[in-house]
ROLUMDO-966537 format. One record per residue (C-alpha): x, y, z; residue in three letters. Coordinates in Angstrom, 3 decimals. Example, Ala and Ser with C-alpha at 12.3 -4.5 7.8 and 13.67 -1.06 7.14 Angstrom:
% ROLUMDO-966537
+----------+----------+----------+-----+
!       c1 !       c2 !       c3 !   r !
+----------+----------+----------+-----+
!   12.300 !   -4.500 !    7.800 ! Ala !
!   13.670 !   -1.060 !    7.140 ! Ser !
+----------+----------+----------+-----+
This chain:
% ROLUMDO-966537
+----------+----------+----------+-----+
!       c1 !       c2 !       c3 !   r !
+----------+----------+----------+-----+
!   95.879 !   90.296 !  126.534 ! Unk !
!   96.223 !   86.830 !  124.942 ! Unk !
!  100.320 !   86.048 !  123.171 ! Unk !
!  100.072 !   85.206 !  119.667 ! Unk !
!  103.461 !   83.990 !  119.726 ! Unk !
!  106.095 !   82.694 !  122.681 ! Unk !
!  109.536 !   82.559 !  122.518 ! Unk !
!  112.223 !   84.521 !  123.488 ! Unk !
!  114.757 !   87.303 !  123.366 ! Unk !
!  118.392 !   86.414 !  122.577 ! Unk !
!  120.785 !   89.690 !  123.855 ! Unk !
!  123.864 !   88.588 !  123.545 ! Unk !
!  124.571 !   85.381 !  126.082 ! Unk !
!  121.288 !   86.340 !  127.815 ! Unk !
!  118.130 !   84.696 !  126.787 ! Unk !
!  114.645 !   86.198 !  127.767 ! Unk !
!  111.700 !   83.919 !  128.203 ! Unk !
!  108.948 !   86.149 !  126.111 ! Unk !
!  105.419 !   86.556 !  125.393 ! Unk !
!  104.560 !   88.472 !  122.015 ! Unk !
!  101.662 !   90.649 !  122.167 ! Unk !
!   99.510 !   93.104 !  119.821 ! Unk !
!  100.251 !   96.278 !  120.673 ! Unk !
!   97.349 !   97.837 !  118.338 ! Unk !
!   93.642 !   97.030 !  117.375 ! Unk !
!   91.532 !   97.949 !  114.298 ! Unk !
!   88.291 !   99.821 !  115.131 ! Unk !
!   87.066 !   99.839 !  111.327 ! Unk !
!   83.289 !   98.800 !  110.511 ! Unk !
!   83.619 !   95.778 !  108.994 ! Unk !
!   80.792 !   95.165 !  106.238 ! Unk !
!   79.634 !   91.518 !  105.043 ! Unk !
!   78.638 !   91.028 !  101.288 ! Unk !
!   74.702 !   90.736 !  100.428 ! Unk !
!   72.393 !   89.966 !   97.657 ! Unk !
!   71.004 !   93.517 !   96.543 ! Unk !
!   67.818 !   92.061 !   95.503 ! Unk !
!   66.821 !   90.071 !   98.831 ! Unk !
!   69.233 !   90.521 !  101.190 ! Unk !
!   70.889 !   87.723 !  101.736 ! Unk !
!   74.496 !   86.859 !  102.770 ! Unk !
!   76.556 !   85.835 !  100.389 ! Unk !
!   79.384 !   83.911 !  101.495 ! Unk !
!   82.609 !   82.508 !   99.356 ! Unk !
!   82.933 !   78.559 !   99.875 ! Unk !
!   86.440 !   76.911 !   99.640 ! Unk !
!   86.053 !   74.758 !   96.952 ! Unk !
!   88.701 !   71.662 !   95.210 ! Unk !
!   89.680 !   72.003 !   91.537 ! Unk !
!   90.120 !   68.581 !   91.088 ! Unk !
!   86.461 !   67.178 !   92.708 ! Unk !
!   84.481 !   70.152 !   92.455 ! Unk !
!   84.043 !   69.684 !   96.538 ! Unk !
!   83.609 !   72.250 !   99.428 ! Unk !
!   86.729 !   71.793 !  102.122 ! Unk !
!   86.648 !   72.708 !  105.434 ! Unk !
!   89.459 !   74.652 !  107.251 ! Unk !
!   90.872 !   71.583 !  108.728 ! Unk !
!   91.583 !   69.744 !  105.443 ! Unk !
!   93.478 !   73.280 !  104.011 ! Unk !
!   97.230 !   72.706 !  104.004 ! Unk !
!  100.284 !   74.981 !  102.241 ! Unk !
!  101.767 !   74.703 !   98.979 ! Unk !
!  104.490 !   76.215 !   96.538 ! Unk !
!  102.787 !   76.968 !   92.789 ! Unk !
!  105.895 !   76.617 !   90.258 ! Unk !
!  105.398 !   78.295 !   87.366 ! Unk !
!  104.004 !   75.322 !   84.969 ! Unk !
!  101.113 !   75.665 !   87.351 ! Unk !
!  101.927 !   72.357 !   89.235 ! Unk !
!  101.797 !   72.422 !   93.262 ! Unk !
!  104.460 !   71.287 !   95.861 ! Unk !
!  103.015 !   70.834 !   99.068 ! Unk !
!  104.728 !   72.542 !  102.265 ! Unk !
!  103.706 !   71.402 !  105.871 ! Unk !
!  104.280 !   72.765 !  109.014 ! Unk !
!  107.031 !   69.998 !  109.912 ! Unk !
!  108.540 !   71.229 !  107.096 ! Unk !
!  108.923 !   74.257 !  107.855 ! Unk !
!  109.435 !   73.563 !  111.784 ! Unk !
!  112.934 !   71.828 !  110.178 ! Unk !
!  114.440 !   75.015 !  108.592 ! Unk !
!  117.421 !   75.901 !  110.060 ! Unk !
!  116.410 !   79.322 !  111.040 ! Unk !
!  118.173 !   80.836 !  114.254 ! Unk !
!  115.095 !   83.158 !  114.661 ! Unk !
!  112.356 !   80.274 !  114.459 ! Unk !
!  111.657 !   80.700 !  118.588 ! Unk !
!  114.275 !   83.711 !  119.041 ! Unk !
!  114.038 !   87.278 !  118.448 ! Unk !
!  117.659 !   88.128 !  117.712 ! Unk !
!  119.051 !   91.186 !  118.467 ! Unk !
!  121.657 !   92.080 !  116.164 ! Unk !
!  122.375 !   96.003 !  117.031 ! Unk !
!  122.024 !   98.978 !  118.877 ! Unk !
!  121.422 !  102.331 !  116.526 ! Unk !
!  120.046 !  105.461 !  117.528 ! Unk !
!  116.646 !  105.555 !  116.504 ! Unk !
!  116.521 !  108.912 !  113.988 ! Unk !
!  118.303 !  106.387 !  111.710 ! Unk !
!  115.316 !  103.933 !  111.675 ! Unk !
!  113.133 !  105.158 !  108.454 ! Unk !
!  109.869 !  105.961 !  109.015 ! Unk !
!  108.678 !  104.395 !  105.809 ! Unk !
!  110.052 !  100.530 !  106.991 ! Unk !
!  107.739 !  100.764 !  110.060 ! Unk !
!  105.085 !   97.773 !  110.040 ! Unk !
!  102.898 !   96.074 !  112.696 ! Unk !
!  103.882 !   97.170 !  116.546 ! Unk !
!  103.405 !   94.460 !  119.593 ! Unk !
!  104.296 !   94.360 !  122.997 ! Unk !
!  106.821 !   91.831 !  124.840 ! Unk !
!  106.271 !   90.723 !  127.866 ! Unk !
!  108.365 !   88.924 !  130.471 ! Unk !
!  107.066 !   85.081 !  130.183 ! Unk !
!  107.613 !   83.650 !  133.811 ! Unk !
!  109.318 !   85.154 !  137.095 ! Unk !
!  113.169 !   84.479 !  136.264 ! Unk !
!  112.403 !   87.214 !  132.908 ! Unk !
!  111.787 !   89.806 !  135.147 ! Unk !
!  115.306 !   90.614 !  135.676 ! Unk !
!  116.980 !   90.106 !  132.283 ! Unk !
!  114.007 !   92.398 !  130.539 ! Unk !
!  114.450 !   95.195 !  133.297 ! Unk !
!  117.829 !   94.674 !  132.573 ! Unk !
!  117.578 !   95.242 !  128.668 ! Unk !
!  114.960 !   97.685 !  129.183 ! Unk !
!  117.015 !  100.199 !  131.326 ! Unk !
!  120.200 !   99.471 !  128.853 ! Unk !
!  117.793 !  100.771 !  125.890 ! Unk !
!  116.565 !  104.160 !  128.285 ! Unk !
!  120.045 !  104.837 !  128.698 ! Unk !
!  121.576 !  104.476 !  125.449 ! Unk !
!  118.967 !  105.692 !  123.849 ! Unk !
!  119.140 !  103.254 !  121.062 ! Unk !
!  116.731 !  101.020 !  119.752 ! Unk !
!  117.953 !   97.734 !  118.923 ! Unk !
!  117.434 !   95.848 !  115.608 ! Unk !
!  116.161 !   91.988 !  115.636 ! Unk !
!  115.240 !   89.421 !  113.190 ! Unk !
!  112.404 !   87.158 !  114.836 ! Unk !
!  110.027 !   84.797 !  112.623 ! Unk !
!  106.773 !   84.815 !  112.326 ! Unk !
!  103.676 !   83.246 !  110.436 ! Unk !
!  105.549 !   81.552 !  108.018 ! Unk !
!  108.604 !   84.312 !  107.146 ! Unk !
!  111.426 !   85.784 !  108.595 ! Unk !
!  111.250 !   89.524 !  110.024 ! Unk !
!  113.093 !   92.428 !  110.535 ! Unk !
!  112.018 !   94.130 !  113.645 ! Unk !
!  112.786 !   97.232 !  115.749 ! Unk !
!  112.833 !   96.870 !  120.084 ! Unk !
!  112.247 !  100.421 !  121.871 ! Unk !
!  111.420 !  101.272 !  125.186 ! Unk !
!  107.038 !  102.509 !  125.878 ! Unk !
!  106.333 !  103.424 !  129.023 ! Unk !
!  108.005 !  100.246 !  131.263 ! Unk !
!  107.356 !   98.082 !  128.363 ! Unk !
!  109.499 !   96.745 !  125.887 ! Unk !
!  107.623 !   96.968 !  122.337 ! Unk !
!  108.911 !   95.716 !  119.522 ! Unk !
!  108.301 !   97.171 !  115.748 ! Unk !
!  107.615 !   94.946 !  112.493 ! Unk !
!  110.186 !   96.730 !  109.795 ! Unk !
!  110.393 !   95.913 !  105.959 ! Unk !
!  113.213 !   95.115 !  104.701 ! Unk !
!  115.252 !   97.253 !  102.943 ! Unk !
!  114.460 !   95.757 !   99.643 ! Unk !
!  111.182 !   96.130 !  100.094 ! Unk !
!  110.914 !   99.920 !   99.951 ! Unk !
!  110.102 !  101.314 !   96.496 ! Unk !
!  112.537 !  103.929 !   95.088 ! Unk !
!  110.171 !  107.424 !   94.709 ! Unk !
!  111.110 !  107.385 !   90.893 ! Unk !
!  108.284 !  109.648 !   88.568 ! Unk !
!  106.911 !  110.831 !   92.262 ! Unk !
!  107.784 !  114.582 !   92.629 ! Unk !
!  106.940 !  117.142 !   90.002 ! Unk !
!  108.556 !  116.873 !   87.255 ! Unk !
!  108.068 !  120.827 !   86.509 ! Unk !
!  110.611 !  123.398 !   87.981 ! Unk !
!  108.928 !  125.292 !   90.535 ! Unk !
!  110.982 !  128.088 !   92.576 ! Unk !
!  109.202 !  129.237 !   95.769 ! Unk !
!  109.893 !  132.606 !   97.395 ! Unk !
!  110.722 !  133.776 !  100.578 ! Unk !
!  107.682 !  135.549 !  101.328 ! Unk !
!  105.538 !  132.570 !  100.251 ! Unk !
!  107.937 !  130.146 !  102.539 ! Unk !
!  107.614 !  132.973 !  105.839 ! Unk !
!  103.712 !  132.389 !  105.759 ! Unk !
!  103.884 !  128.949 !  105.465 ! Unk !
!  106.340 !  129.467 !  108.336 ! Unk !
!  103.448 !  131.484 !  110.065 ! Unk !
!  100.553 !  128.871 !  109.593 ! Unk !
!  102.853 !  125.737 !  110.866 ! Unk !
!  102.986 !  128.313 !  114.125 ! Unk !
!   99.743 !  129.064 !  114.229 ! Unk !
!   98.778 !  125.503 !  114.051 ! Unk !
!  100.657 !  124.446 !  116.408 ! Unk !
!  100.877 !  121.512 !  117.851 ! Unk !
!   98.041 !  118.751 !  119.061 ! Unk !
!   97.503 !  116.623 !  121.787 ! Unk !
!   97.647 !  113.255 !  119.437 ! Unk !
!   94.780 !  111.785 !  121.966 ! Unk !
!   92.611 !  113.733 !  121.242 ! Unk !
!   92.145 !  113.174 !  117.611 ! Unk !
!   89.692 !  110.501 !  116.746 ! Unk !
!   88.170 !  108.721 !  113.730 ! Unk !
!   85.120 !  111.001 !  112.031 ! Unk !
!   84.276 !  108.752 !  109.684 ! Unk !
!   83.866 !  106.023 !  111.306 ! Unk !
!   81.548 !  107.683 !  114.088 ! Unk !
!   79.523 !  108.916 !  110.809 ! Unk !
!   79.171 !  105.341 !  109.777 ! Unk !
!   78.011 !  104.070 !  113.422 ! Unk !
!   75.131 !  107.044 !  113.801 ! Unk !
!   74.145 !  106.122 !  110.544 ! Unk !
!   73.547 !  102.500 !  111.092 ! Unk !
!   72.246 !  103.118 !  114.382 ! Unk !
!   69.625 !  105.946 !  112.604 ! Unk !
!   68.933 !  102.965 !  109.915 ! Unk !
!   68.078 !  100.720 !  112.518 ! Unk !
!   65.797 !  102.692 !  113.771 ! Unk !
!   64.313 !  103.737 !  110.708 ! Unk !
!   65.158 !  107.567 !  111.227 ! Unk !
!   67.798 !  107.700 !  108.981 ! Unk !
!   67.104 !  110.570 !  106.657 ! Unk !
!   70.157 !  110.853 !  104.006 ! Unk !
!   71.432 !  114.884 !  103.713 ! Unk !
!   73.231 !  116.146 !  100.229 ! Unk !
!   76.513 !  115.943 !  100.259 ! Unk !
!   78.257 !  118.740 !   99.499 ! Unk !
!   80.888 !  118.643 !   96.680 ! Unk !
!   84.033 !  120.775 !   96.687 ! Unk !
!   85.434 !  121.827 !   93.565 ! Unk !
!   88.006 !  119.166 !   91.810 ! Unk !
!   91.883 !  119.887 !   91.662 ! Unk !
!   92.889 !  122.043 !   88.746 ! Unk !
!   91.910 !  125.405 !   89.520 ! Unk !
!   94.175 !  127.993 !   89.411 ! Unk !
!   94.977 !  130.284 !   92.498 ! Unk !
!   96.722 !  132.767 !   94.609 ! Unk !
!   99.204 !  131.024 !   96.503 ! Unk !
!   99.638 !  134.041 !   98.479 ! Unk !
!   96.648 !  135.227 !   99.107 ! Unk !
!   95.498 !  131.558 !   99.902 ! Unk !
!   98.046 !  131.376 !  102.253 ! Unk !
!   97.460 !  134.532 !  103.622 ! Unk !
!   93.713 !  133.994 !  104.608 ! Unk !
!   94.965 !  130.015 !  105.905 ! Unk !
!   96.806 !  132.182 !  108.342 ! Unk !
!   93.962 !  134.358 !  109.599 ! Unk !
!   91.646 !  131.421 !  109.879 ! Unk !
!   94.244 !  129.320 !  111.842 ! Unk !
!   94.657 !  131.983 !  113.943 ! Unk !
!   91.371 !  132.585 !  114.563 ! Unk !
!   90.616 !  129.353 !  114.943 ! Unk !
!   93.417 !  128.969 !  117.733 ! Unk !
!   92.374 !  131.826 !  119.503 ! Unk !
!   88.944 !  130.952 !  119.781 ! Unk !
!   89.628 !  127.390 !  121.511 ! Unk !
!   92.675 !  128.538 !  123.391 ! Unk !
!   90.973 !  132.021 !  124.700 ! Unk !
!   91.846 !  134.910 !  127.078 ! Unk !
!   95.246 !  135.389 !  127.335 ! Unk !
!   96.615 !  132.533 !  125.303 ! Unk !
!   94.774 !  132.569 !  122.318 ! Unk !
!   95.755 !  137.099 !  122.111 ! Unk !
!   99.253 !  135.396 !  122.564 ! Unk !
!   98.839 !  133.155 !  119.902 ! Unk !
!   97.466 !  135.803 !  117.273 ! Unk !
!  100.395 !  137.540 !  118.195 ! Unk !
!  103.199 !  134.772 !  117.228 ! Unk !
!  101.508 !  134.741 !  113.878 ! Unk !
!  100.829 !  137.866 !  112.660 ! Unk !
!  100.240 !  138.320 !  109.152 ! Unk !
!  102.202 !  141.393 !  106.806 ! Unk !
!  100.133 !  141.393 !  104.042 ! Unk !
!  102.532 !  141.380 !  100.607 ! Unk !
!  102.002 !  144.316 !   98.156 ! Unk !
!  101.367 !  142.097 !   94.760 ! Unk !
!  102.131 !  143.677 !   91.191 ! Unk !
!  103.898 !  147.514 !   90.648 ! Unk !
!  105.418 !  148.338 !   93.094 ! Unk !
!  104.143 !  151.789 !   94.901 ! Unk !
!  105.376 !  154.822 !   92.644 ! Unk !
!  108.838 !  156.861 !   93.974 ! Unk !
!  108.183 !  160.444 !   94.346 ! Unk !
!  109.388 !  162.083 !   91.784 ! Unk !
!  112.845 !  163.483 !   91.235 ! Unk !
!  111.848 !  166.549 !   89.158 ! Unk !
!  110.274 !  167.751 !   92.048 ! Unk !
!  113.115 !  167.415 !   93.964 ! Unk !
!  115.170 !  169.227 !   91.409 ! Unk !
!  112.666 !  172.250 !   90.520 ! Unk !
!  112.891 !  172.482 !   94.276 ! Unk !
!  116.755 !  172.732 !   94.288 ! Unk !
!  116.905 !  175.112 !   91.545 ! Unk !
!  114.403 !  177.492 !   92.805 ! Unk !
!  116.500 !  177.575 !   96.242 ! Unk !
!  119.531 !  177.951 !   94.315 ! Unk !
!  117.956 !  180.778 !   92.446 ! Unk !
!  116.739 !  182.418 !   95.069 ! Unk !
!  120.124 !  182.258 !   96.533 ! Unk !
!  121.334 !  183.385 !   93.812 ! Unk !
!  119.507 !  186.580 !   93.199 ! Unk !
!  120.078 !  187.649 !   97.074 ! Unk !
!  123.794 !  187.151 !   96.378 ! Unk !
!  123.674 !  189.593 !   93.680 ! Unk !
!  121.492 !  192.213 !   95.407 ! Unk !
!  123.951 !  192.411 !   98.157 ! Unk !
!  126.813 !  192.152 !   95.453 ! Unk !
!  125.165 !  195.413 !   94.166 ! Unk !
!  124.950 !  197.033 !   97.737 ! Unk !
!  128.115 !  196.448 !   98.860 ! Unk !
!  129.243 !  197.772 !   95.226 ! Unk !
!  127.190 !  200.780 !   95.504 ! Unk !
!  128.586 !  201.432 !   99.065 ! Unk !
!  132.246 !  201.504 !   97.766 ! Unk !
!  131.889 !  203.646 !   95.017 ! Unk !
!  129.985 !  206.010 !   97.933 ! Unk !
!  133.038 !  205.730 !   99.862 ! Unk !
!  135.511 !  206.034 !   97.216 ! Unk !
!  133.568 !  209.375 !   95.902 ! Unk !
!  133.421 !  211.164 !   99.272 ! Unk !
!  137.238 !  210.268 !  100.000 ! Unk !
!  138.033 !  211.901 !   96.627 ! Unk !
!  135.714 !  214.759 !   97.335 ! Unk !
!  137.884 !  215.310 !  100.669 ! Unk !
!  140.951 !  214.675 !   99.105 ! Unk !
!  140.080 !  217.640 !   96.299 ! Unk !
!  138.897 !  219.822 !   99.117 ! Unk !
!  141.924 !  219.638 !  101.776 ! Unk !
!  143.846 !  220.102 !   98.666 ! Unk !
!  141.905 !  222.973 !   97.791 ! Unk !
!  142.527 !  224.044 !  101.579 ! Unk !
!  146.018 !  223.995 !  101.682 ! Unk !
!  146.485 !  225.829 !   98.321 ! Unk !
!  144.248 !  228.670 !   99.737 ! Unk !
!  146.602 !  228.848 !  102.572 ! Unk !
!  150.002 !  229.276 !  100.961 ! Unk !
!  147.813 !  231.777 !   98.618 ! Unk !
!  147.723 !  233.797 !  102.002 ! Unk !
!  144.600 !  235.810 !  103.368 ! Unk !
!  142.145 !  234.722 !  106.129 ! Unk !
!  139.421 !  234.445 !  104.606 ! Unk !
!  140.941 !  231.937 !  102.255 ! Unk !
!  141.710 !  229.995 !  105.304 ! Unk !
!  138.706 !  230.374 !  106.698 ! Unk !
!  137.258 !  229.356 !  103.453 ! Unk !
!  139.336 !  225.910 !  103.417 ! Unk !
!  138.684 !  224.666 !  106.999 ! Unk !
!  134.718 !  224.569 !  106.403 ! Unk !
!  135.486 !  222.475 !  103.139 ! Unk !
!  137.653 !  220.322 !  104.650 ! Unk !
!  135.495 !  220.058 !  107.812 ! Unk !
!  132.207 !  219.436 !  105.228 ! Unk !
!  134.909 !  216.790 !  103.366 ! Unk !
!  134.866 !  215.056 !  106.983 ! Unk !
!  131.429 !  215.055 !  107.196 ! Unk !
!  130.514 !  213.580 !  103.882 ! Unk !
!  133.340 !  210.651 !  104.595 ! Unk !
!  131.728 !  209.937 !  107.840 ! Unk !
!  128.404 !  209.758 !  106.321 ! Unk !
!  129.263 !  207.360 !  103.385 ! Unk !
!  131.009 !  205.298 !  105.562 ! Unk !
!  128.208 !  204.831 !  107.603 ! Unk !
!  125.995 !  203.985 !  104.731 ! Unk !
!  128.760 !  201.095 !  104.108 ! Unk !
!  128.568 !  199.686 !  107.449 ! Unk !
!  124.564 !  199.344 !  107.503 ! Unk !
!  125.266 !  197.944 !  103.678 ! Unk !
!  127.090 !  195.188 !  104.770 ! Unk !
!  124.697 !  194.721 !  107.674 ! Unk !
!  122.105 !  194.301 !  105.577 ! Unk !
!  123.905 !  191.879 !  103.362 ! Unk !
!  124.947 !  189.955 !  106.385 ! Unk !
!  121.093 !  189.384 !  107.301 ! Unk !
!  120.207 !  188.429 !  103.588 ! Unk !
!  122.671 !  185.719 !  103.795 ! Unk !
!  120.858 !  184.276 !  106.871 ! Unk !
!  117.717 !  185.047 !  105.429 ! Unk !
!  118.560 !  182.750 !  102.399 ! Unk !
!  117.622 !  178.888 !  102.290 ! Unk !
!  120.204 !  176.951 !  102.595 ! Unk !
!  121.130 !  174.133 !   99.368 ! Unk !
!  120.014 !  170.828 !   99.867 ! Unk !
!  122.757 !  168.241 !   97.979 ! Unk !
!  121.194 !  165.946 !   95.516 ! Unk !
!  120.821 !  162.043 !   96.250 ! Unk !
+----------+----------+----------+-----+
């Protein structure tokens, strides 16, 4: 690759003997100017004010226009006598870590390389300081005409060295963002979350310039006289009005499709899976069920309850009084009995024992009609559903 500028690097005490080299090329289709009517080239000619003459290249010097309009001439001795440190030396004057380097100051990007045998060691040197560290140093080098701010990393096991602006030279963002207040949700920034994933990342060789390789098959198909224009196909203009969700929603399931149809097999299923998409209920929210179902429910439970409580209530009421009755009727008839007895006679006697054995008979009968009473109750409890407590 040919040097557009020699010199050297000054690192510290150490001086290295260097070549400066473009690190990057412009592929663009360059197009000349032509007369639309016939064709023809038209060309700009470098003409004098003063004579009205065409000058050629070699007669075009350098000057300073004041602001009356009147010209001081500059020469390349002139500016050969500046004392300027940097004129033939790119000199370092730091060594930052390179996330503090904006990405907005960077500029044009060449290569240095060693310039003669005794560089080699002082630029391996400097080049294995800057792996280590990993710091970029900052330089100030001159070049066509101007002094430069520059940046030195470590490509590969080259030393390349990035044109910076200056810091003056960056433009404030003032008027830039929008001016309205926007608030973005959470659901909206989890989708954009899922699309960055799906997207994923991309092999930055393999991306290439479209346009351009439109441009070439057309001139080629022109040259050839095939070239047969096709409509063009005009999207919509800004200004419209849509779902943010719902257009990031279906970004999603193209991405992903899109991904899983290059990737394939395996990966691509994987992929799909990383970014699965929720979809987002929009507008009312789905209906509760209702609480006055819940409480008719309650109630009739507690109803029910209720009425079984009172049946047994009844039963077990019913099944005293029983008891109560036949102990009184036994009570009248031993007394009965006994009075007989004093009263003398046998067949008084014989008269009380049956009524007091019939008195037993009747107590043991109502008190087994209390015992199945309360069984009965017992089971009715069981029986009965249960109250559910209210949220």
């Amino acid at each position: 690759m040919r040097s557009i500028w020699n010199g050297a690097i000054s690192f510290g005490l150490v001086s290295i003997p260097i070549k400066l080299v473009n690190a990057t090329e412009s592929h663009s289709i360059s197009f000349r100017q032509i007369h639309v009517t016939d064709g023809g080239r038209v060309r700009y000619r470098k003409v004098c004010e003063l004579d009205g003459e065409e000058v050629s290249s070699d007669e075009i010097g350098k000057g300073y226009e004041e602001a009356d309009g009147s010209i001081i001439p500059i020469t390349e001795e002139d500016l050969a006598q500046l004392p300027i440190a940097t004129a033939k030396t790119i000199e370092i004057v730091s060594f930052v870590p390179a996330d503090e380097i904006d990405p907005l100051q960077m500029d044009a990007a060449y290569y240095l390389a060693a310039n003669g045998a005794t560089a080699a060691k002082p630029y391996t040197l400097l080049r294995e300081a800057l792996k280590r560290s990993r710091r970029v140093a900052i330089a100030k080098y001159a070049l066509r005409g101007r002094e430069r701010l520059g940046m030195l990393r470590v490509v590969d096991d080259v030393i390349a060295m990035h044109g910076l602006l200056w810091p003056d030279e960056i433009r404030a963002p003032e008027g830039v963002a929008p001016e309205a207040s926007v608030s973005v949700r959470e659901a909206e920034l989890d989708l954009a979350d899922a699309l960055m994933a799906t997207l994923g990342e991309v092999e930055m060789a393999s991306l290439h310039d479209d346009y351009r390789e439109a441009v070439e098959a057309m001139i080629a198909a022109k040259a050839g006289g095939a070239f047969e224009p096709a409509e063009a196909v005009v999207e919509p203009a800004g200004g419209q009005v849509i779902d943010l969700m719902a257009a990031l929603e279906n970004s999603v399931r193209a991405a992903r499709a899109s991904r899983g149809a290059e990737e394939g097999g395996e990966e691509g299923g994987k992929i799909g899976k990383e970014a699965k998409v929720t979809p987002i209920r929009r507008g009312a929210a789905a209906a509760a069920p209702k609480a006055v179902g819940g409480k008719k429910s309650t109630a009739g439970a507690a109803g029910r309850k209720t009425a079984t409580g009172k049946t047994a209530a009844g039963k077990q009421a019913a099944g005293r009084k029983t008891v109560a009755k036949s102990t009184s009727t036994a009570a009248s008839a031993s007394a009965s009995a006994s009075a007989s007895a004093k009263s003398g006679g046998k067949k008084s006697t014989s008269a009380a024992t049956k009524s007091a054995s019939t008195a037993r008979k009747s107590t043991s009968a109502a008190a087994k009609s209390a015992s199945a009473t309360a069984k009965k109750t017992a089971a009715a409890k069981k029986a009965a559903p249960r109250k559910r407590s209210s949220a």
